[in-house]
Structures are given as C-alpha cells and as structure tokens.
C-alpha positions in Angstrom: 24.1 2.0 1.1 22.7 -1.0 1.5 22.3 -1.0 5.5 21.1 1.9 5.9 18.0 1.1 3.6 17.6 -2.4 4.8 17.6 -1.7 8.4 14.2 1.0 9.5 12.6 -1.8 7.0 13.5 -4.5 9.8 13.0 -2.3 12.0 9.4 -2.0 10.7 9.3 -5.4 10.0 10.1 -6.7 13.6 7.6 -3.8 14.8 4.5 -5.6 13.0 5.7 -8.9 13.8 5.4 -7.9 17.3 2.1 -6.8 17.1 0.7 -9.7 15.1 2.3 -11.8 18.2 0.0 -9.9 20.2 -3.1 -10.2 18.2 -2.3 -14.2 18.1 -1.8 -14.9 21.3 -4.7 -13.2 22.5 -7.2 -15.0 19.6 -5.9 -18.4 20.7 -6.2 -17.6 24.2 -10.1 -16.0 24.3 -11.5 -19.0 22.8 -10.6 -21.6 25.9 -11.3 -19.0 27.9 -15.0 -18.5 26.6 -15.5 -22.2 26.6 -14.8 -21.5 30.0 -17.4 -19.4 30.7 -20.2 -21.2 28.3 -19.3 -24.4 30.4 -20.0 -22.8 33.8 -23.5 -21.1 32.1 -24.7 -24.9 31.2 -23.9 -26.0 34.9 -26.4 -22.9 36.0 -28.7 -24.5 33.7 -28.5 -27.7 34.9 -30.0 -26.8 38.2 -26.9 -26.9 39.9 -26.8 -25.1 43.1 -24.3 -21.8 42.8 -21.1 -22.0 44.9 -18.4 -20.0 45.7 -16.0 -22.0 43.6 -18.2 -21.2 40.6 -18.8 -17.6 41.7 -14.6 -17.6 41.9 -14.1 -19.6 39.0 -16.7 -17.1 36.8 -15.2 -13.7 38.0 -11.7 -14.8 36.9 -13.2 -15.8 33.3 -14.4 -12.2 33.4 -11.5 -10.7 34.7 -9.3 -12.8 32.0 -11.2 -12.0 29.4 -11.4 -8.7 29.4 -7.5 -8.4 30.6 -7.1 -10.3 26.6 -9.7 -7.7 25.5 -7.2 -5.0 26.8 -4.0 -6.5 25.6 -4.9 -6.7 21.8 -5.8 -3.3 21.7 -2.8 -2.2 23.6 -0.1 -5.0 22.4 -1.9 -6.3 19.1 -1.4 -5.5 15.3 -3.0 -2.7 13.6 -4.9 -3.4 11.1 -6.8 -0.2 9.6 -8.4 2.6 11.2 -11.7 1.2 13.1 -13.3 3.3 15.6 -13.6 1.9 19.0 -16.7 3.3 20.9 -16.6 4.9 24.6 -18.9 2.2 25.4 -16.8 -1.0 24.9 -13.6 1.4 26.4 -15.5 1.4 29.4 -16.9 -1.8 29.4 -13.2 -3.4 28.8 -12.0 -1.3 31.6 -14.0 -1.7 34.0 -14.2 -5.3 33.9 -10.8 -5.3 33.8 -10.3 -3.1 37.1 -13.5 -5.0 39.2 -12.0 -5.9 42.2 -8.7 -4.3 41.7 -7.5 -1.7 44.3 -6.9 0.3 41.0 -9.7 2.3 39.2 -9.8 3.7 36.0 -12.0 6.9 35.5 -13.1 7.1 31.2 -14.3 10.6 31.4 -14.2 10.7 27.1 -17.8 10.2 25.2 -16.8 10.3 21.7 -15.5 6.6 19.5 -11.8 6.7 18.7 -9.7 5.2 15.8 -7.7 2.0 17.3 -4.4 3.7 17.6 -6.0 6.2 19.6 -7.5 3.7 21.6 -3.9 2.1 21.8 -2.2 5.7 22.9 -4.4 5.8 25.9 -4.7 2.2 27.0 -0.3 1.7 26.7 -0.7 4.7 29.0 -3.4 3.4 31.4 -0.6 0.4 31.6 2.0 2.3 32.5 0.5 4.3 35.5 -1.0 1.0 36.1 2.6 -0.5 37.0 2.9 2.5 39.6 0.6 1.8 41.3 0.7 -1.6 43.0 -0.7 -0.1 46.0 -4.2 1.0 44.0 -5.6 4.4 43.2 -7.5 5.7 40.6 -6.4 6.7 36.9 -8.5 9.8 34.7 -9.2 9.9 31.2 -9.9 12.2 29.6 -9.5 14.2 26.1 -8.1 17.6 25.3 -8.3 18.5 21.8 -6.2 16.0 20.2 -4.3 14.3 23.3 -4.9 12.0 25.7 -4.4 13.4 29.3 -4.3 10.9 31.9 -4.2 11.6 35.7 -3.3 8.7 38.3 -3.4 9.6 41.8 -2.6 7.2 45.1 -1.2 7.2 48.7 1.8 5.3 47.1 3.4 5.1 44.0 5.9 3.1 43.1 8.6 5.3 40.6 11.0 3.7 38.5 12.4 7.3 36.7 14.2 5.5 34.1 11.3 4.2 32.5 9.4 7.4 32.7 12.2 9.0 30.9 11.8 6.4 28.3 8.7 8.4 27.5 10.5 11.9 27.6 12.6 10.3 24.9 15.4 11.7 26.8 18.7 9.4 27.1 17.6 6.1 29.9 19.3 3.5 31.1 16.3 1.5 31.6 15.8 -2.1 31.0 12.9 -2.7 29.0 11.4 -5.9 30.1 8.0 -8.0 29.3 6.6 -6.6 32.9 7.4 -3.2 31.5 7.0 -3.4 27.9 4.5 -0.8 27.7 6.6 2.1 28.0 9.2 0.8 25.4 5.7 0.3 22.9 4.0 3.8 24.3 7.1 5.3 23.0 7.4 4.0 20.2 3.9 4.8 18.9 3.5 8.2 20.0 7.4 8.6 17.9 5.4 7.0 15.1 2.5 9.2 15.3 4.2 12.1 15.8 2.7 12.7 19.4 4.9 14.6 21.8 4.9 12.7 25.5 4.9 15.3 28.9 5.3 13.0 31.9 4.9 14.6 35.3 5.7 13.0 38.9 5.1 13.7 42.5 4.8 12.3 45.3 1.4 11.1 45.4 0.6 11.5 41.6 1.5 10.8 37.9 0.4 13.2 34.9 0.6 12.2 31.1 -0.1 13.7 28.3 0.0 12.1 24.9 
C-alpha cells in the first residue's frame, strides 16, 4: 500500500526537481553572459574601433542568450500560468536560429500560457535534432494544438525516439542530447494532449 502511494509522488517530485534544475542553471548562466555583452557595449563607448573579434564575440552573446532564453521555457520549472506574447516567441526564436542553416517559421499572433509555450518549443527541439543539415520548421495553431511542419533536403531519423512520442513501446535511449522527446512526452501525458508524429523522406509533421 505504501509503494504504490509513495511512488507517482516521487515521481512528481523528481519531475519538478528537474525543472527547477532547469530554471537554475539558466539564471546563473544569463547573468555572466549579460556582463558579457554590457562589457563589449562600454568598449563601443570608449571609442574603440569595431573588429571582427568583437562582431564574433557579440553575436555569440546574442546567440547564447537567447539559446538560455529558450531552454527555460522549454527545460525550466513551471511556475503559474503566465502568458507569453508572440512577440518575445519570435524574438527568442529568431535570435536563436540567426545564422543557423535551420529556420523557424512563428506563424501564431495570439500570447500563450507557458506550458503552451513549452508544448511547442520541446517540439521545435525535437525536429530541431533532425535536422542537422538545416531547413525550416512552421508554427502554427489549430484550435487547441500546436501543429508544427519541418521540411529539409535531409533529415536525420532516429524512429525510436519519434515513437517515444507515439507513446507506443521504444527502445530508445533517452539521453541529455535527446532529452526533449522524453520531456515532450511527458508533458503532453500530463496535459492530456494526444501526440501524431508523421515522417517522410524529406519532412516531419507534429501535432500536439
């Protein structure tokens, strides 16, 4: 009697824990990284001449920061329902993708609650990992799912993972390079959203 109550409370337990992780990690690591780019914004004031090394050095504070930006919406704790405006979606993305062979297409106007935002974004990571190769990801919204379409020359398909998703019986090793899945599936059991995964050739489809 007593396992079977204690354990989906650990369960839970080691879920939050995870996320708060997350959310830490990603605190500690933004400030640094803004110090970063206040530092190179007082060498600009200085009179110092630009140089590539600064133009490098500033576009991989950008690129950093709003990678962290992603990861605690995607990987951090949940803390209330907070809506999280198409705007700073966009923004966050496409700083995230500038430069990248990979574009992400936000084709959704209206603000979402932050495990909405989390749905989509754990998805966005997974066709991300597909696609090592580039191409371009759509977003979009249809009624009360996320459908997201990636499309490339070449995609790399691990099935077991996509089955993860399926909630259908995989063998696949969950890993921190491939964590997303393992966390996509478990929030869309824990919102109650079915998953449809569907792969070809030259393209992914996901619905959640």
């Amino acid at each position: 009697m007593t396992d079977t109550t204690e354990r989906p409370l650990a369960d839970t337990q080691n879920a939050d824990l995870a996320g708060l992780v997350g959310s830490r990690l990603c605190h500690d690591l933004i400030s640094p990284i803004g110090a970063i780019g206040n530092g190179l914004e007082l060498l600009e004031l200085s009179g110092s001449a630009p140089t590539e090394e600064i133009a490098l050095i500033r576009a991989s504070v950008q690129a950093a920061s709003a990678r962290i930006s992603f990861f605690r919406i995607a990987f951090g704790a949940v803390r209330g329902e907070q809506l999280i405006s198409a705007r700073e979606v966009s923004t966050t993305l496409n700083a995230m993708f500038d430069g990248s062979r990979t574009k992400v297409s936000w084709a959704v106007e209206e603000s979402y609650s932050r495990t909405e935002v989390r749905l989509a974004f754990l998805a966005i990571a997974c066709l991300e990992s597909a696609m090592a190769w580039g191409g371009i990801i759509e977003v979009r919204r249809s009624r009360d799912a996320w459908v997201l379409h990636a499309t490339a020359e070449r995609l790399k398909i691990e099935e077991p993972l996509w089955d993860t998703l399926r909630r259908t019986r995989s063998n696949a090793e969950i890993t921190g390079a491939t964590v997303q899945f393992g966390l996509l599936a478990q929030t869309a059991l824990e919102t109650r959203r079915p998953v449809s995964v569907t792969l070809s050739d030259g393209s992914i489809s996901l619905l959640v």
